[in-house]
C-alpha positions as CSV (number, residue, x, y, z in Angstrom):
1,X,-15.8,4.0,-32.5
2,X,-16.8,6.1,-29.5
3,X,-14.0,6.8,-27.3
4,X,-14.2,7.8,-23.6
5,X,-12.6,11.0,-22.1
6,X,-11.6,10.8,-18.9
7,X,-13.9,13.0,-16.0
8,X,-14.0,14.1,-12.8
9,X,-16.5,16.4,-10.6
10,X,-16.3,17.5,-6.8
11,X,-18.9,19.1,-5.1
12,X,-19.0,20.3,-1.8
13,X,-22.5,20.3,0.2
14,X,-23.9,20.9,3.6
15,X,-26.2,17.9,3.8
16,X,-30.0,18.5,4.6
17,X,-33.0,16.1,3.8
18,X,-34.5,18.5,0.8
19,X,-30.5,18.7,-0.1
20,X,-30.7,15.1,-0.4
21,X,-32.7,15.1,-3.2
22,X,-31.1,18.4,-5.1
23,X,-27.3,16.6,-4.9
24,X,-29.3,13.1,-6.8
25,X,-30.4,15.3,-9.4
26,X,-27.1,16.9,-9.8
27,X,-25.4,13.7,-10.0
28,X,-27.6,12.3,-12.4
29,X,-27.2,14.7,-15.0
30,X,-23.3,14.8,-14.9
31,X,-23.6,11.0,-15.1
32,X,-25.6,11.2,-18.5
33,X,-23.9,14.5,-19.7
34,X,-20.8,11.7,-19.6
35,X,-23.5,9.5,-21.7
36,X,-23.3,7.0,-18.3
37,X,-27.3,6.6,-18.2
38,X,-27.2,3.0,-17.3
39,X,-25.0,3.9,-14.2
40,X,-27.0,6.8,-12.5
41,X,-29.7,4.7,-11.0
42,X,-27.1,3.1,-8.9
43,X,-24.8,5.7,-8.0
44,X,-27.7,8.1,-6.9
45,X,-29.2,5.5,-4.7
46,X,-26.1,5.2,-3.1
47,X,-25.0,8.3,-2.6
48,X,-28.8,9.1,-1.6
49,X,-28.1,6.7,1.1
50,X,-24.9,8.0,2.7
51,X,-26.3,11.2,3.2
52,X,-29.1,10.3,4.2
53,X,-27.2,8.9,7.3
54,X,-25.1,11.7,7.4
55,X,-27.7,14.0,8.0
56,X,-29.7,11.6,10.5
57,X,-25.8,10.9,12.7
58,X,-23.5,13.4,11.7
59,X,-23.4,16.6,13.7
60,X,-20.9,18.4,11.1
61,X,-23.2,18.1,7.8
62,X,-20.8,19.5,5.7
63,X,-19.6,16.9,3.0
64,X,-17.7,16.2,-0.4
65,X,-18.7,14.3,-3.2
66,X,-16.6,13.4,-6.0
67,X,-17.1,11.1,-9.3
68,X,-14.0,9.9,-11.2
69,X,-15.1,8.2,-14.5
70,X,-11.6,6.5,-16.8
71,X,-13.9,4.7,-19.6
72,X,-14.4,1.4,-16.9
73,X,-15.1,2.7,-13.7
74,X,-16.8,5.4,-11.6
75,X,-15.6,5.9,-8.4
76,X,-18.0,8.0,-6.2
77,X,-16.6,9.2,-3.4
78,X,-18.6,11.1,0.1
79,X,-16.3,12.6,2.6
80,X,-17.0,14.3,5.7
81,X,-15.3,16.0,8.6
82,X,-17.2,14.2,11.6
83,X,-15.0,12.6,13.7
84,X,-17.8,11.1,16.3
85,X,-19.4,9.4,13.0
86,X,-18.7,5.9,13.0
87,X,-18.9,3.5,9.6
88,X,-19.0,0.0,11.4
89,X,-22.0,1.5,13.8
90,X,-23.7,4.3,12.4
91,X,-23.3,3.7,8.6
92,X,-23.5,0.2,9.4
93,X,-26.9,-0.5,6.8
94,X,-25.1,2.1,3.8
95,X,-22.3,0.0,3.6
96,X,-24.2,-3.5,3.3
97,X,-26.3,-1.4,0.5
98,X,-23.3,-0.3,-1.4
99,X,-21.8,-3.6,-0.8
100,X,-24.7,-5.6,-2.3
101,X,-25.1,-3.0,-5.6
102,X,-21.4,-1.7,-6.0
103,X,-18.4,-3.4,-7.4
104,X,-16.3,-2.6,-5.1
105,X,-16.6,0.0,-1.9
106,X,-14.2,1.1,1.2
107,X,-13.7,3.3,3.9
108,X,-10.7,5.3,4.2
109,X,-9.4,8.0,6.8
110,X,-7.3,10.5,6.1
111,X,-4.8,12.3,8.5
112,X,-7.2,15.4,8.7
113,X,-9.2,13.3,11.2
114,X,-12.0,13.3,8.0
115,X,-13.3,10.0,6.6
116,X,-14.4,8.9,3.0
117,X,-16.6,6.5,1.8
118,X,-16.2,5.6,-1.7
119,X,-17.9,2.9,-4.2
120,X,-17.0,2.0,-7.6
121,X,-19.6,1.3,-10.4
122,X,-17.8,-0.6,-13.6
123,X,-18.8,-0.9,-16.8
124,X,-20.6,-3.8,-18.6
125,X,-18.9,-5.1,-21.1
126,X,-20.4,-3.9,-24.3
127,X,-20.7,-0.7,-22.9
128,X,-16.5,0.0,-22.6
129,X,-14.8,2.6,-24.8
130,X,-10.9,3.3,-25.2
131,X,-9.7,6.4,-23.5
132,X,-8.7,9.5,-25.8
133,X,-4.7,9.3,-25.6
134,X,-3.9,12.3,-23.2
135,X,0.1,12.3,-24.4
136,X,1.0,14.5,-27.2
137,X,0.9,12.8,-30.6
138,X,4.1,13.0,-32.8
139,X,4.0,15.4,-35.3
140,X,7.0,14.7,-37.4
141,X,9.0,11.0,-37.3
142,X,13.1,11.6,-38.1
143,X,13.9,8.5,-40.3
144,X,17.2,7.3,-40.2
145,X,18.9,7.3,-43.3
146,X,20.0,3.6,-44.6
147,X,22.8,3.1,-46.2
148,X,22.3,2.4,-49.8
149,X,23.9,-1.0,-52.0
150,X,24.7,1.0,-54.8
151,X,27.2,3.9,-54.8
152,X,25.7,7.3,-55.3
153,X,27.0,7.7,-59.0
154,X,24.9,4.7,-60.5
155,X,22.0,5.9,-58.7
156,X,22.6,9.5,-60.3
157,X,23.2,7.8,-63.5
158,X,19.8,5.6,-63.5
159,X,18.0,8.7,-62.1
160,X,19.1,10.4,-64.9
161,X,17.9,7.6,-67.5
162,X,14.2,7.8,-66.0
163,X,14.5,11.8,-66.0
164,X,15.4,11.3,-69.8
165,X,12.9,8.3,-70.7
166,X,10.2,10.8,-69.0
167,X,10.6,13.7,-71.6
């Protein structure tokens, strides 16, 4: 059985229209280096479509991507650090895109002032794997002793009948 290990990847871009383009490629082969091939055609085109807008509106091009994959989901994730960029005007078409294609999507802002769009891609269900346990496994158990029935000198006794019957 394949099992799925859990990855993450962060990159950090200043958005231009030929960057566009070199950050989709990028993308695409971390998504089938983590053997997610059926899963780049939608995360590229979204992500291809957020910065697209944030290099048409945004006057600080400077952005973040990150991709968390956990064996079910991919959660991509674009942040960047314009405050006069608005989701529910400027983004307005994006989000409808991601909304339509995505499993699930949202806009967040954190207390830097910064704002992140993220949208999650899950996998079908043939395509699921268990995760590879993280935890340390045991190496040794401790068995408790149980007590026995028979006192210790009949076991000695039979023990030393089968030791006999063996020679």
């Amino acid at each position: 059985m394949k099992t799925a290990v859990p990855c993450y990847y962060h990159l950090d871009v200043e958005v231009s229209p030929e960057r566009v383009g070199q950050v989709s490629r990028i993308l695409a082969a971390h998504l089938r280096y983590w053997d997610l091939d059926n899963l780049v055609d939608p995360v590229c085109r979204g992500a291809e479509l957020l910065l697209t807008a944030i290099d048409q509106h945004a006057t600080d091009k400077r952005t973040s991507i990150e991709m968390w994959w956990n064996g079910q989901h991919l959660i991509t994730a674009i942040g960047d650090d314009d405050r006069d960029l608005r989701p529910d005007q400027d983004l307005r078409g994006c989000l409808a895109h991601l909304a339509a294609t995505s499993d699930g999507w949202g806009c967040c802002a954190p207390e830097t002032g910064s704002k992140i769009i993220w949208f999650s891609q899950r996998a079908r269900s043939g395509e699921r794997v268990p995760l590879v346990r993280t935890g340390p496994a045991p190496r040794l158990r401790q068995v408790l002793q149980v007590p026995r029935d028979l006192p210790v000198a009949q076991l000695a006794a039979s023990a030393d009948g089968v030791l006999e019957g063996a020679r």
